[in-house]
Structures are given as C-alpha cells and as structure tokens.
Kinemage of the C-alpha trace (Angstrom):
@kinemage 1
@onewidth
@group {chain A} dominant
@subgroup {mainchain}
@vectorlist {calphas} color= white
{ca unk a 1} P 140.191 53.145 152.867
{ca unk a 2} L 141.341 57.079 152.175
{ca unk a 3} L 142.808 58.440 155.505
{ca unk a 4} L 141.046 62.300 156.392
{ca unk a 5} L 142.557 64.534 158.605
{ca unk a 6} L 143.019 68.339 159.065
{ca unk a 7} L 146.085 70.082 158.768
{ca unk a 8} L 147.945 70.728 162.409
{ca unk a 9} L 149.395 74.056 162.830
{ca unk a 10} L 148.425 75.428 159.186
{ca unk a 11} L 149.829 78.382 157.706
{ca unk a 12} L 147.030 81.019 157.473
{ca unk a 13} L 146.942 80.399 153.356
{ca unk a 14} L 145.962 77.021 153.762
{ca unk a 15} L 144.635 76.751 157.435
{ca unk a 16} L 140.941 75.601 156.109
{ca unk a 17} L 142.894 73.252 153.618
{ca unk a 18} L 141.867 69.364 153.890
{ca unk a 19} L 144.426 67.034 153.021
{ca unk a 20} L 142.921 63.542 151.610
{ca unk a 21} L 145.994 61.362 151.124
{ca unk a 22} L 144.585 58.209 148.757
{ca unk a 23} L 147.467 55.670 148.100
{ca unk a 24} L 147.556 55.369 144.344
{ca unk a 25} L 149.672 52.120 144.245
{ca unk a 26} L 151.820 50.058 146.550
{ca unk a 27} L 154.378 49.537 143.984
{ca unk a 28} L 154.029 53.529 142.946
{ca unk a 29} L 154.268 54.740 146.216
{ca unk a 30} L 152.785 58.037 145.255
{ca unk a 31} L 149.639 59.714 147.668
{ca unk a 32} L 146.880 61.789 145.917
{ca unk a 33} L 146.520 65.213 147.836
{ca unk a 34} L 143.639 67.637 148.007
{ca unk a 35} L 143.274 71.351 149.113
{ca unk a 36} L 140.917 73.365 149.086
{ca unk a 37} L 141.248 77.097 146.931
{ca unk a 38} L 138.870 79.540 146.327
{ca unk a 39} L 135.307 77.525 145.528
{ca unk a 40} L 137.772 74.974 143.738
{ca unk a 41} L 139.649 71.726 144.637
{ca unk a 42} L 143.230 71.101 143.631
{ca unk a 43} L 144.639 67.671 143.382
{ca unk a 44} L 147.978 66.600 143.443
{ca unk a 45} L 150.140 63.516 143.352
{ca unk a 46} L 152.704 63.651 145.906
{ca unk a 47} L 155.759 61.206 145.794
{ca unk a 48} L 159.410 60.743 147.315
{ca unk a 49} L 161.409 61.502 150.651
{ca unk a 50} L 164.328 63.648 149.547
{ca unk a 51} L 165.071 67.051 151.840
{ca unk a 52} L 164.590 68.744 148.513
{ca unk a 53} L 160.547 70.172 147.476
{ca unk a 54} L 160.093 70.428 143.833
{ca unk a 55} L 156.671 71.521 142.432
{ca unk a 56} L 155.703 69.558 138.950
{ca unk a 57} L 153.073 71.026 136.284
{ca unk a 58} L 151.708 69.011 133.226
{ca unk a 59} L 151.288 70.387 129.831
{ca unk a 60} L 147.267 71.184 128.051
{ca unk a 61} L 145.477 68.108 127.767
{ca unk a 62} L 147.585 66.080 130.292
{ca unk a 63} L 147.292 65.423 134.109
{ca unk a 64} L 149.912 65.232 136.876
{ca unk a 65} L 150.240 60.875 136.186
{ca unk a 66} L 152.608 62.041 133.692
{ca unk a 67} L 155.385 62.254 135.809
{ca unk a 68} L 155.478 59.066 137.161
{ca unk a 69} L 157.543 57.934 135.185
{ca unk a 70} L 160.275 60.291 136.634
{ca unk a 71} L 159.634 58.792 139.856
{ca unk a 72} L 162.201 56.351 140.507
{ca unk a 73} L 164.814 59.169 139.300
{ca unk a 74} L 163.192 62.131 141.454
{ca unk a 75} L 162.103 60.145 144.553
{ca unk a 76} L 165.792 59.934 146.927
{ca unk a 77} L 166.238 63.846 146.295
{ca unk a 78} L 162.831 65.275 146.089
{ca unk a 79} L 159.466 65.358 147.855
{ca unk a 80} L 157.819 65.935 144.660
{ca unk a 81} L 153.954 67.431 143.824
{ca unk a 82} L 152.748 67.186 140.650
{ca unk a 83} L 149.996 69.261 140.444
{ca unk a 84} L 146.643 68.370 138.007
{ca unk a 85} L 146.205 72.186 136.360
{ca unk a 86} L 142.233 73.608 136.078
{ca unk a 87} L 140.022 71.350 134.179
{ca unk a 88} L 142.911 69.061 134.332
{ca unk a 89} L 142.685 65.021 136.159
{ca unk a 90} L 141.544 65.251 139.639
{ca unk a 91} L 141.667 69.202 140.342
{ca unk a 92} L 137.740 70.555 140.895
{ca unk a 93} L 138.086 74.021 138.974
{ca unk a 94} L 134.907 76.008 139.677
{ca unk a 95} L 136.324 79.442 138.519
{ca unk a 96} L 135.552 81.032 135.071
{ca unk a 97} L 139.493 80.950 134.521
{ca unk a 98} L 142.555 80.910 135.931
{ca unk a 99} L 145.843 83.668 136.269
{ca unk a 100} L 149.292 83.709 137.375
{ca unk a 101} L 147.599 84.738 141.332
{ca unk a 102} L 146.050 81.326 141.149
{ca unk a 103} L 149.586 79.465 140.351
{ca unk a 104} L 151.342 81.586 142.587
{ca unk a 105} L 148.383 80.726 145.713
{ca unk a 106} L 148.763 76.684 144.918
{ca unk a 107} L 152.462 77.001 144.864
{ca unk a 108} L 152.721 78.785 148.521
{ca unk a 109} L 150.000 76.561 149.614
{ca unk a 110} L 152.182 73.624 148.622
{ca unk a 111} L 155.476 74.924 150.105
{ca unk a 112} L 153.815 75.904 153.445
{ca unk a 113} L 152.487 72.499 153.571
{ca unk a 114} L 155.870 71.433 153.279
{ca unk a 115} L 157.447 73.893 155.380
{ca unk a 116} L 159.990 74.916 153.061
{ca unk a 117} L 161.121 78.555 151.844
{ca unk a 118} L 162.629 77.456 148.876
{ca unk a 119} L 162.134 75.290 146.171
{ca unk a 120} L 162.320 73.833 142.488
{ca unk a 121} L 160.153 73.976 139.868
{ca unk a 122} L 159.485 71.440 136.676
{ca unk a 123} L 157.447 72.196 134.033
{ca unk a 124} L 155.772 70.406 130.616
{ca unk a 125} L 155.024 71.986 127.812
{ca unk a 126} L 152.368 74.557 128.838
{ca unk a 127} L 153.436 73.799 132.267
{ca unk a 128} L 157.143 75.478 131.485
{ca unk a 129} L 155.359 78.139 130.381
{ca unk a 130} L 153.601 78.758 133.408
{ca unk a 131} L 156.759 78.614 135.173
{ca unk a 132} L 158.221 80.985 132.633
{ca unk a 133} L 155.172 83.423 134.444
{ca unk a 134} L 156.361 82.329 138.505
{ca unk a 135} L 159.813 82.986 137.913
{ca unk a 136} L 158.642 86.913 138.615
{ca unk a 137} L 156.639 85.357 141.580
{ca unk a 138} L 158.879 83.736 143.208
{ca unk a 139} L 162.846 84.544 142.022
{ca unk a 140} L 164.363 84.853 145.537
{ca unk a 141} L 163.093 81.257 146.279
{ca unk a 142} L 163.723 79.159 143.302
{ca unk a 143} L 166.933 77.208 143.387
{ca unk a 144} L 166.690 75.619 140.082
{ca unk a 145} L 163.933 75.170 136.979
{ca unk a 146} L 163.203 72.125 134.587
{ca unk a 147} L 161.922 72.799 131.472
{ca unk a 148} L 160.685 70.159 129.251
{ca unk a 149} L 159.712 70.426 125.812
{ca unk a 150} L 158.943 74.114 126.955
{ca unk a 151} L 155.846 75.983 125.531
{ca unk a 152} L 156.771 80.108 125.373
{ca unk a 153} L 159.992 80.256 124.128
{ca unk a 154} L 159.439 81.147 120.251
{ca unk a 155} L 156.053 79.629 119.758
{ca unk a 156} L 154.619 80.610 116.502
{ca unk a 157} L 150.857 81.628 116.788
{ca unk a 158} L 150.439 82.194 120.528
{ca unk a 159} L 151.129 85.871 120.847
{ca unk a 160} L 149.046 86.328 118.283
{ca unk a 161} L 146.017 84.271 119.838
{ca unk a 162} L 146.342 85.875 122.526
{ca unk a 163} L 145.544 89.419 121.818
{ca unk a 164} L 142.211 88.816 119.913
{ca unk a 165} L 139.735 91.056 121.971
{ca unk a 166} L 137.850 89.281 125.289
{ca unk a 167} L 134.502 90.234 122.954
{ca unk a 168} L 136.170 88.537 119.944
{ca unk a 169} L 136.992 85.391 121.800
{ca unk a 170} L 133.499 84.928 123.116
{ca unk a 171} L 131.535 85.371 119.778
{ca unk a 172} L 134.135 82.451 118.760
{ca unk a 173} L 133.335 80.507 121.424
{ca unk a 174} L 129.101 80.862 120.856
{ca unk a 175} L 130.041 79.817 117.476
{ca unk a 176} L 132.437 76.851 118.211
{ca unk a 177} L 130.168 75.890 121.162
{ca unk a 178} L 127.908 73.237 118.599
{ca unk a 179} L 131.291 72.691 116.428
{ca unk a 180} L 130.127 69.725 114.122
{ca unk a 181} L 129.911 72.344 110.846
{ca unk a 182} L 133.444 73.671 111.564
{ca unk a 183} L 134.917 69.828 112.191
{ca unk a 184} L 133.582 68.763 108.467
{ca unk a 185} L 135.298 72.115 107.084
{ca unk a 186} L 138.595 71.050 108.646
{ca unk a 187} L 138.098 67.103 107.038
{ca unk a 188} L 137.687 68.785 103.596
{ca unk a 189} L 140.924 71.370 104.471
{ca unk a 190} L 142.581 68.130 105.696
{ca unk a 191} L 141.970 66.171 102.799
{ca unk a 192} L 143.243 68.265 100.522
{ca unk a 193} L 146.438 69.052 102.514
{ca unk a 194} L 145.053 72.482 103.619
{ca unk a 195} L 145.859 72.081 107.382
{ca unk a 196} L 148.667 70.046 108.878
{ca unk a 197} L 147.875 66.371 110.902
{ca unk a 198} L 148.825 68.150 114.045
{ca unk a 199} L 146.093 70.789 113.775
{ca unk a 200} L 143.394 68.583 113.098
{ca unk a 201} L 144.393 66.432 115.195
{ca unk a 202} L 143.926 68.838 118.397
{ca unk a 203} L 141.350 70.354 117.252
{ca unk a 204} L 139.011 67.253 116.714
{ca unk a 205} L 140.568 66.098 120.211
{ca unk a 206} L 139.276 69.603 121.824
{ca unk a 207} L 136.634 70.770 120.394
{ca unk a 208} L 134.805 66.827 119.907
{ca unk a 209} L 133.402 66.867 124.072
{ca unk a 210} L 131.787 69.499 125.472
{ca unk a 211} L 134.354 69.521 128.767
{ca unk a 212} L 137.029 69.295 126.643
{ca unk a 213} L 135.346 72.187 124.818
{ca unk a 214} L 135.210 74.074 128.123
{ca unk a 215} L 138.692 73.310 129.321
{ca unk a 216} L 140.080 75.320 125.528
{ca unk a 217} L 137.749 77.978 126.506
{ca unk a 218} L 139.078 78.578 129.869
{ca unk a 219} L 142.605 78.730 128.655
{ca unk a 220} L 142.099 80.534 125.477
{ca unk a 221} L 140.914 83.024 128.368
{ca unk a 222} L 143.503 82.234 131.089
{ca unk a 223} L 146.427 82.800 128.470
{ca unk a 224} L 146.595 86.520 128.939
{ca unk a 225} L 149.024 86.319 132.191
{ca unk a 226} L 151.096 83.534 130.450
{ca unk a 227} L 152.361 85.088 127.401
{ca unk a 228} L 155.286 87.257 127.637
{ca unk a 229} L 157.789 88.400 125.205
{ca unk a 230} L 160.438 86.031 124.877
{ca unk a 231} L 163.335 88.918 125.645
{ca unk a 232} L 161.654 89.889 129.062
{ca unk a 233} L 161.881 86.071 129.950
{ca unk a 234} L 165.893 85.563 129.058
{ca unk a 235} L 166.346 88.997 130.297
{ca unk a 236} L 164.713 87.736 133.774
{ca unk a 237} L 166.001 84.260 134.195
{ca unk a 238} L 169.579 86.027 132.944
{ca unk a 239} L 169.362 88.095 136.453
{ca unk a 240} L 168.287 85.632 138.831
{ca unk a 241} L 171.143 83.277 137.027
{ca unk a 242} L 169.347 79.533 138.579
{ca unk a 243} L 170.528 76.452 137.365
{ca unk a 244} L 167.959 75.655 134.263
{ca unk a 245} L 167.822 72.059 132.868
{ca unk a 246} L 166.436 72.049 129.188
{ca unk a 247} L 164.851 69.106 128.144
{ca unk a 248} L 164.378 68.645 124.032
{ca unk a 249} L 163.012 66.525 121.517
{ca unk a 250} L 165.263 66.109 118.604
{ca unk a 251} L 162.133 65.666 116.724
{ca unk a 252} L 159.519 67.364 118.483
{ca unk a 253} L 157.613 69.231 115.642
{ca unk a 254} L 156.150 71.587 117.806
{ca unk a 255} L 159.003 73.143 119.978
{ca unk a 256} L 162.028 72.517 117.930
{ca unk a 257} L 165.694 71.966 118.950
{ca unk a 258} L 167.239 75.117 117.481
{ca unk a 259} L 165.047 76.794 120.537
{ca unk a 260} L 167.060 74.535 122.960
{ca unk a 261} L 169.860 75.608 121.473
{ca unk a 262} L 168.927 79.211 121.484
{ca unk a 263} L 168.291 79.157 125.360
{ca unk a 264} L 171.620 77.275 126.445
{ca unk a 265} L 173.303 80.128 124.124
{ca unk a 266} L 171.327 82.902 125.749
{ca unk a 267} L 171.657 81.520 129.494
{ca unk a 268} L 174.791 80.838 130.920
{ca unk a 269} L 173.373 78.879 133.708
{ca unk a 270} L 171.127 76.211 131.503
{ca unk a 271} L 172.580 73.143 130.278
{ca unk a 272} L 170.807 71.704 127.464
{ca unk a 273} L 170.048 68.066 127.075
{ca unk a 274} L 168.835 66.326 123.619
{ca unk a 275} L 166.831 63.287 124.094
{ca unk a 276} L 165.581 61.119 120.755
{ca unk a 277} L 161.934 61.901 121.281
{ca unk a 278} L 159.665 64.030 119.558
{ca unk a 279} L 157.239 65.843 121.961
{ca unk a 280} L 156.122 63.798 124.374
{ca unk a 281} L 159.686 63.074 125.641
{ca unk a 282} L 158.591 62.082 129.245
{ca unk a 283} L 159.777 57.785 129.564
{ca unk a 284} L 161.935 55.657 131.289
{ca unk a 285} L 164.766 57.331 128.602
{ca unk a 286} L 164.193 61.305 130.516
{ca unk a 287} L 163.987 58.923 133.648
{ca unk a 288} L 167.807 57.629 133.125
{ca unk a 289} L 168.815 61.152 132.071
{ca unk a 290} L 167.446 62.646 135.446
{ca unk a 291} L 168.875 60.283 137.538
{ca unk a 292} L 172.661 60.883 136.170
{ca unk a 293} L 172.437 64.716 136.477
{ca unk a 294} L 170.917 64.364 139.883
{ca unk a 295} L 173.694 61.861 141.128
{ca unk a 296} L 176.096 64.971 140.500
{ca unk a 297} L 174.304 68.004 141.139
C-alpha cells in the first residue's frame, strides 16, 4: 500500500505540498512523488542516495521513466527527480499552459524538499531546452548541466513557429481540432515524397488523440518563454562558465552532431561526448558513458 504523509517543517513554497511516495519496483528502487502546484499535480520519480540533487526533465511526448535507465549510473552520486512535464505521465496539469515561472516554482519546490541550495540539472531534448530557459533562473546555484540530444541550439523551424500571432495559433487549432481532412492531405504529400517520414510521423502521433491533441496545443502556446536566440544562450552559459556534458547522436536526424561540435567549440567548459545513436540515445550504452565520467568528476 502507498505510504501518505505531510511534509514536516516545509518551506513556505511547498508547505501545503503532499508527498505520496509509491514504490515503483523492488528491483528499480525508484519512489513516485507528488506535490501539489497551483490547481495542478506534479509527479516525479525520485531515485538514488548520493549527497548530490540533480533535477531530470524528459523531452515532448516522453515521461520521466525515461531515465531509468541512467539509474544504476546516477544512483551512488545523485538523489535524482525526474520530473513528468504538463500533460506529460503522471503530472495532473490543470493550467491553460505552462512558462518558465512554472519550471522555475517545481524546481525550488524540489530543492527545498531536499534541502539543498545548489544543484544539477539534466535535460532531453525539449527538456535541455527548458534548461537552456533556468539557466537565467537559477545561475548562482547550478553546479553543472546535462544536455542530451538538446532541443534549442540551431533548431530549424522553431523560431519561426513560435512567433505566429496568439490569434493565428488559435484559428489553427479550431481547424486542427477535428484533424481527419488534414491527416489524408499529409498521406497524399507523403506518398508522393512531399513531406519527410519524420513529419508525418509526429504529426499522425499528435494530432491522431484528442489529449495528445491538447498536450501540442498547450506547448505550441507554452513555447514563447522557451525560445531564445541561440547567441544569448552561449553568451550566458559562457559567463556562468559550469561544467556542461553534451550528449549526441552521431545519427540523430533531428539535432545533428555538427551542433555538438559547435557548442564544445563555443564553451570552454562543455565536453562533448558522441554516442552511436540516433535520437533517442538514452540505453544502457549513455548508462556506461555516465558512469565513467562520474567515477572522475
């Protein structure tokens, strides 16, 4: 049976916070963890007993299970949380959308829970580029960032996206909200070599359940605070000078290596690593990577 209990001596920011700690697996060793935020609910998984707090975040489409695979590698140096983003696993988002406040509010919550000033962050795909956002937040306190297959850094199509108009966005959205016209348009652009695999592939993923619908949405709306010019993040993470581990596939199609190689170039304090993966590059391989750079560092 789950075990309930209130937080003792709570910071103010997450005094009303409940804490249901759910063992996921004997074998896993890994706790699921609520608190409460706003009207919402935000689950994490928490795992490990090192002195060391570092904060995980999934990419679109994925939930916080994906870095269990990391555990055996992360679990003697890190109490880790992997947190499920809005409209993501076992997080209750009841907001319209989401901003760089929210991050920044679950990321204190989860240090004061832990008692710690400072901290690491990881981040997956459109979870580095979320971190890419809280390294303004929270520079004094970071002592080191892991980007994997990072979203942000050079990625064609997402500045653009996301200056269409608010107005613009929601006429789309009326019009994509019974999608089964626009899906046959992209089978006939598809089978005529019109549109690549990748983008047909997402968007029949996405736009084929209405919550899956809803979770685009809310993004397509919540990517306003994540997209920054890709000068004003070097120039940032340049100043504060952390250690930054960068994580690529060599054949990841949609963030490619010369980007990794870009980054090490650009900041002196990043080491870049090059795993034989294409996108999804989170397995037992990252797993053995992790645990020799943590054995030395």
């Amino acid at each position: 049976m789950p075990e309930s209990y209130r937080l003792k001596n709570a910071h103010p920011i997450c005094k009303n916070a409940e804490e249901i700690v759910t063992k996921i697996s004997a074998s896993r060793n890994a706790e699921r963890i609520y608190f409460a935020y706003k009207n919402s609910r935000i689950g994490c998984l928490r795992f490990g007993h090192g002195e060391r707090l570092l904060i995980a975040f999934h990419g679109f489409g994925d939930r916080a299970t994906l870095f269990l695979p990391l555990q055996e590698s992360l679990e003697p140096h890190y109490t880790v949380y992997a947190v499920d983003l809005p409209h993501h696993g076992h997080t209750q988002w009841r907001e319209s959308f989401f901003n760089k406040r929210d991050i920044k509010r679950i990321i204190s919550t989860i240090a004061e829970m832990e008692n710690k000033y400072s901290f690491e962050l990881m981040g997956y795909s459109f979870g580095a580029r979320i971190l890419q956002r809280m390294v303004w937040e929270f520079a004094p306190r970071l002592d080191r960032l892991f980007l994997l297959a990072p979203d942000g850094f050079n990625t064609k199509g997402m500045f653009e996206i996301s200056m269409i108009p608010r107005p613009i966005r929601y006429a789309l959205w009326w019009i994509l909200n019974k999608p089964f016209w626009f899906l046959r348009i992209l089978t006939f652009f598809r089978k005529y070599k019109l549109i690549n695999e990748f983008i047909y592939d997402f968007t029949f993923k996405h736009l084929g359940r209405v919550e899956r619908r809803m979770r685009l949405f809310s993004y397509w709306l919540s990517m306003d605070d994540f997209v920054i010019p890709m000068q004003r993040v070097l120039d940032k993470l340049q100043r504060i000078n952390i250690p930054i581990e960068l994580f690529f596939g060599e054949k990841d199609p949609i963030v490619p290596i010369a980007t990794g190689r870009m980054l090490e170039s650009e900041l002196p304090a990043s080491r870049l690593h090059v795993l034989d993966a294409t996108h999804k590059l989170i397995s037992p391989v990252l797993n053995g990577l992790l645990k020799k750079i943590l054995q030395v560092n």
